[in-house]
C-alpha positions as CSV (number, residue, x, y, z in Angstrom):
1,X,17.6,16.1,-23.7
2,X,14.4,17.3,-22.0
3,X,15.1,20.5,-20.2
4,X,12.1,22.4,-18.2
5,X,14.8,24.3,-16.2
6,X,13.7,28.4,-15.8
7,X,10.2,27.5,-17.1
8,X,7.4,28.2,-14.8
9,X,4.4,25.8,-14.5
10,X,1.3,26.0,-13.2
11,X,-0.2,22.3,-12.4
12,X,-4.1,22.0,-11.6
13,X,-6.1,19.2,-9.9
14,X,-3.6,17.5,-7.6
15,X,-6.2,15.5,-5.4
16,X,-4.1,13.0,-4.2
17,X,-1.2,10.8,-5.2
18,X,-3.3,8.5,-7.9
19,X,-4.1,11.4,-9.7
20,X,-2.6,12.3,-13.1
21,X,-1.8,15.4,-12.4
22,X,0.4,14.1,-9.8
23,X,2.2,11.9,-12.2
24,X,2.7,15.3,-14.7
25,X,3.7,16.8,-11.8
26,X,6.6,14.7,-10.6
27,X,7.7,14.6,-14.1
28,X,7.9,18.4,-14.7
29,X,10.1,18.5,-11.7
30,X,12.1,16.2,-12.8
31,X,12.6,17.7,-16.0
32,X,13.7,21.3,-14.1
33,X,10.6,23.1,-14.0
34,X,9.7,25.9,-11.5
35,X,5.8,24.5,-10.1
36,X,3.2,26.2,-8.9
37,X,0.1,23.7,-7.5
38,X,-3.3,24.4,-7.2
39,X,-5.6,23.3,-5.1
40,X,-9.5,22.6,-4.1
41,X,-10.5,24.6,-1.5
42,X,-12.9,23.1,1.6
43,X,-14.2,24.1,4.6
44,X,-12.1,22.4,7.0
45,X,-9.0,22.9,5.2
46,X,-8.3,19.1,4.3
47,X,-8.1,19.0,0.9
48,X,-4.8,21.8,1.3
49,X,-3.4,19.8,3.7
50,X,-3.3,16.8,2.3
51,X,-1.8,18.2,-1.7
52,X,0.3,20.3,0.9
53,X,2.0,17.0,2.2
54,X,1.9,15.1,-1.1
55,X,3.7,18.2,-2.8
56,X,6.4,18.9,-0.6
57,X,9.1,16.7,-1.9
58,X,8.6,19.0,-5.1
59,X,9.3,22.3,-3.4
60,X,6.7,24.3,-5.3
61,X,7.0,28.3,-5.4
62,X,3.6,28.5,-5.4
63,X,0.7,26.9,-3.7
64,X,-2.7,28.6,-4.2
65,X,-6.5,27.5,-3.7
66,X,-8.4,27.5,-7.0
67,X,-12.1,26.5,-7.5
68,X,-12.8,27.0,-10.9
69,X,-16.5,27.8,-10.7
70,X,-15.0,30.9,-8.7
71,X,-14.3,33.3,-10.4
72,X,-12.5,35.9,-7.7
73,X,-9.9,32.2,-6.9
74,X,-9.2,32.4,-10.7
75,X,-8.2,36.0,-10.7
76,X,-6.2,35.6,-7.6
77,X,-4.4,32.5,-8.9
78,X,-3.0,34.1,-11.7
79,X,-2.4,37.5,-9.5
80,X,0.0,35.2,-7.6
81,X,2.0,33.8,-10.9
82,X,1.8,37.7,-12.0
83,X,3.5,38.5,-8.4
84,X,5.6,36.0,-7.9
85,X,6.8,34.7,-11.2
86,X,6.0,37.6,-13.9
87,X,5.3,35.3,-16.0
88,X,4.1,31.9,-16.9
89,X,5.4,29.2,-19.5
90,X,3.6,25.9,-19.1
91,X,-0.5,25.5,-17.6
92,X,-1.3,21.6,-17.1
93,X,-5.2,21.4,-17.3
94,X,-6.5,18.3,-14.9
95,X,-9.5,19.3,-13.8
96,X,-12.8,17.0,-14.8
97,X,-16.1,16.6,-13.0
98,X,-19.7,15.1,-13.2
99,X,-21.8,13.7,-10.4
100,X,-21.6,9.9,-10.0
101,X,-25.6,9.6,-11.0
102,X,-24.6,10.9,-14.4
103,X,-22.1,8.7,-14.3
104,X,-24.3,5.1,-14.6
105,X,-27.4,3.9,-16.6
106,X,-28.9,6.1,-19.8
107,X,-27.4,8.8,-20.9
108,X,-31.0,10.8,-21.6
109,X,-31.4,10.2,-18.1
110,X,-29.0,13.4,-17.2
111,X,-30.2,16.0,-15.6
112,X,-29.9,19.7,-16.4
113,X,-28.1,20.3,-13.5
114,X,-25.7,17.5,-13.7
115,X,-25.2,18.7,-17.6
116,X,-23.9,22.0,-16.6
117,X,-21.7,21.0,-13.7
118,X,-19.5,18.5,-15.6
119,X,-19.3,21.0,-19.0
120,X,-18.5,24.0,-16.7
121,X,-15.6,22.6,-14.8
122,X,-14.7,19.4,-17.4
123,X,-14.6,22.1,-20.5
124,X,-15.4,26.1,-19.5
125,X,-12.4,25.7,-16.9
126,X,-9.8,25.2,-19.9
127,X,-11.1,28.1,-22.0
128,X,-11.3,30.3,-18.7
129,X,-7.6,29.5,-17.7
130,X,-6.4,29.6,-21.0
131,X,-8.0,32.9,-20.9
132,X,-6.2,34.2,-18.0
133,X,-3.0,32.2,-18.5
134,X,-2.5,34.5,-22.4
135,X,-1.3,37.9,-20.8
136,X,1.7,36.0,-18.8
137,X,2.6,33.9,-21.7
138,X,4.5,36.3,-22.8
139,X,7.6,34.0,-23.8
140,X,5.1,32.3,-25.7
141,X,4.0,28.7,-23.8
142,X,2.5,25.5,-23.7
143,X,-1.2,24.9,-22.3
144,X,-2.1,20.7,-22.1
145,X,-5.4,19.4,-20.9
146,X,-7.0,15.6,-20.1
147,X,-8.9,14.1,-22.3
148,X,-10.2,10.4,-22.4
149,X,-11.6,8.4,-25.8
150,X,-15.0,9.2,-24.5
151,X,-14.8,12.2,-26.3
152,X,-15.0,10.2,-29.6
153,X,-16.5,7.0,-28.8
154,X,-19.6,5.9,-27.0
155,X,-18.3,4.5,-23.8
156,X,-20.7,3.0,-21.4
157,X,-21.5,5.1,-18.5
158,X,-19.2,7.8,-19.7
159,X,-22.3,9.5,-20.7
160,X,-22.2,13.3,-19.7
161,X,-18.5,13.0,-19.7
162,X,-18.1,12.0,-22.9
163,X,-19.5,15.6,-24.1
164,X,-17.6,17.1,-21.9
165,X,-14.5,15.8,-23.5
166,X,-15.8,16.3,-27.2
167,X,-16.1,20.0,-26.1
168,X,-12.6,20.1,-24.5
169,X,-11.0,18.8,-27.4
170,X,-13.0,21.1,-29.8
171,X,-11.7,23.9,-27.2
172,X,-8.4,22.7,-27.7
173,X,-8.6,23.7,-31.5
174,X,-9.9,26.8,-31.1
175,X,-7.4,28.1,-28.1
176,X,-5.0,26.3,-30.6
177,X,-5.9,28.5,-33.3
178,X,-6.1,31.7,-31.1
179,X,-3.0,31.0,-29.1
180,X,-1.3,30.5,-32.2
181,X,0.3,34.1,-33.2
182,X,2.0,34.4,-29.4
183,X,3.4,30.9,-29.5
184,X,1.3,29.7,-27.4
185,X,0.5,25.7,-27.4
186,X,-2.3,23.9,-26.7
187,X,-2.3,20.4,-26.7
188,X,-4.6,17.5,-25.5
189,X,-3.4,14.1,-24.0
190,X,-5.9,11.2,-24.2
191,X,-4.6,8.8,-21.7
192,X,-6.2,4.9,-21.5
193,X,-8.2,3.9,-18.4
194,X,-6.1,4.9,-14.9
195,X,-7.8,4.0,-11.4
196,X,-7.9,7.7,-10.3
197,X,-10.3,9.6,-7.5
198,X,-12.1,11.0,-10.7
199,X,-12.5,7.7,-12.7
200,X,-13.6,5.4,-9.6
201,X,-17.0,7.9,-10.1
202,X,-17.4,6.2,-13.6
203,X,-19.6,2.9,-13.6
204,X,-17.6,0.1,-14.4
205,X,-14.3,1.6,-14.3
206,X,-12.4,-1.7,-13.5
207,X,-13.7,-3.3,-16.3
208,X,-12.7,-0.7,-18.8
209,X,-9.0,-1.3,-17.5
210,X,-9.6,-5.1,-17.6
211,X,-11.0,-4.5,-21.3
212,X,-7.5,-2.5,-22.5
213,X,-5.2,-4.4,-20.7
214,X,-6.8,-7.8,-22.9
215,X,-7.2,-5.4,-26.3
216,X,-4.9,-2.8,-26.3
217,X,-1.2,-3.8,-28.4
218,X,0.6,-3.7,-25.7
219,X,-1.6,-5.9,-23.3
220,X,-1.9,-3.4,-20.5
221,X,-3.2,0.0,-19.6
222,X,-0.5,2.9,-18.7
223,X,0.8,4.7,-16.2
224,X,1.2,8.1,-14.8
225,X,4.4,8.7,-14.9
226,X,4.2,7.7,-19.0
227,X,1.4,10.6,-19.2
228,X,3.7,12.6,-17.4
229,X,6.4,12.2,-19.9
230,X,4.1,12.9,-22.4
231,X,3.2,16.4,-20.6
232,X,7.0,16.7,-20.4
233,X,7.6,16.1,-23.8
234,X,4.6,18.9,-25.3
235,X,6.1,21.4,-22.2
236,X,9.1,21.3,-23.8
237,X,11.1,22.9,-27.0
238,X,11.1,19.2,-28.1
239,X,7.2,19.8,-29.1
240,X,7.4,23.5,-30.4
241,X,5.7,22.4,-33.8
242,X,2.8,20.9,-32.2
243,X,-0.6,22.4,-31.5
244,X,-4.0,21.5,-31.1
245,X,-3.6,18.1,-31.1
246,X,-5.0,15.1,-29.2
247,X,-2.1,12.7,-28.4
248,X,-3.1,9.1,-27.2
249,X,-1.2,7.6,-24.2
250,X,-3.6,4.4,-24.2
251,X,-1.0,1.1,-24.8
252,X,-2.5,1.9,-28.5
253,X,-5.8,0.9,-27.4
254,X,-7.6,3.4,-29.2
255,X,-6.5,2.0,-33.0
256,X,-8.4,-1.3,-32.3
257,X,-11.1,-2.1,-34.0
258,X,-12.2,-5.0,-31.5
């Protein structure tokens, strides 16, 4: 049976209750898991208020802002695991983001800027919490990210994304292979097509879930509380001989030829 109970996880990009994160969220409770929830910070303070609300039924131990293109919030984030906790066990990666012009038309039409942007905070953020997570692993632990067929495949108007991913999942490998000698874990999940605040920036978005739920073996796309098992499963002893791999959680979309 899948038991989280006594392990401590930290869960990033919580934006509202269509995100994935949520979904891994709710499941790691389930499962017995200690949570600690990160959030965007904003001027006004709405973005905490509103993963404040969403959260609450969870009764996280920890609730910290975290921009990852900041790097004093990422030192204080993991000050407050080191503080509060002494340790972490399990860090959920969600964090992905390219401006919505990067997003439509030719890829060659992307900017320097907009290049940058989605690599540091779609890719850099994983190797840079990975980074700080490996001093409180010290019980060994399991790191997961988000990753999306993109990575792999030309999708249309996935674009910028799309290298974004390639370099997560090449990150994956490497933390994979670093991580490696303390028992640490790093594993990818590439879900199908879910109608999130992140994936309503991609052009087209509701015909790519249109598209699986015709094509994929099981006729539809999936759901976030199936990605969330799937977090569940790699947080867990259950998955202690699996590392630096990309597991699909698509309704076997991605084995189709047409």
């Amino acid at each position: 049976m899948l038991n989280l109970t006594g392990k401590n996880a930290l869960v990033t990009g919580i934006a509202n209750n269509r995100s994935i994160a949520w979904g891994i969220a709710q499941q790691l409770h389930q499962a017995g898991a200690n949570l600690g929830i990160t959030y965007l910070p904003d001027d006004r303070g709405k973005m905490e208020k509103k993963v404040a609300e969403l959260v609450e039924p969870l009764n996280p131990s920890l609730f910290v802002p975290c921009n990852v293109q900041n790097d004093e919030q990422i030192q204080s984030t993991f000050a407050a695991i080191q503080e509060k906790w002494g340790r972490l066990d399990i860090l959920i990666h969600c964090l992905a983001f390219a401006n919505k012009d990067d997003l439509t038309g030719g890829f060659s039409q992307t900017s320097r800027a907009g290049f940058k942007t989605a690599l540091e905070i779609s890719t850099y953020s994983l190797v840079q919490l990975s980074g700080a997570a490996k001093p409180l692993m010290t019980e060994g632990g399991s790191i997961i990210t988000l990753t999306y067929l993109g990575g792999v495949r030309a999708v249309p108007n996935y674009n910028v994304m799309g290298v974004a991913k390639a370099g997560l999942e090449a990150s994956v490998r490497y933390l994979a292979a670093e991580l490696g000698p303390q028992n640490i874990r790093v594993n990818a999940i590439s879900a199908g097509p879910i109608r999130t605040l992140a994936s309503s920036a991609v052009g087209g978005i509701l015909d790519m879930i249109h598209h699986v739920e015709e094509v994929a073996p099981l006729r539809r796309t999936v759901t976030q509380q199936e990605v969330g098992n799937t977090a569940a499963f790699l947080s867990s002893d259950l998955a202690s001989g699996i590392t630096g791999q990309v597991l699909y959680v698509d309704a076997g979309y991605e084995i189709m030829g047409m």
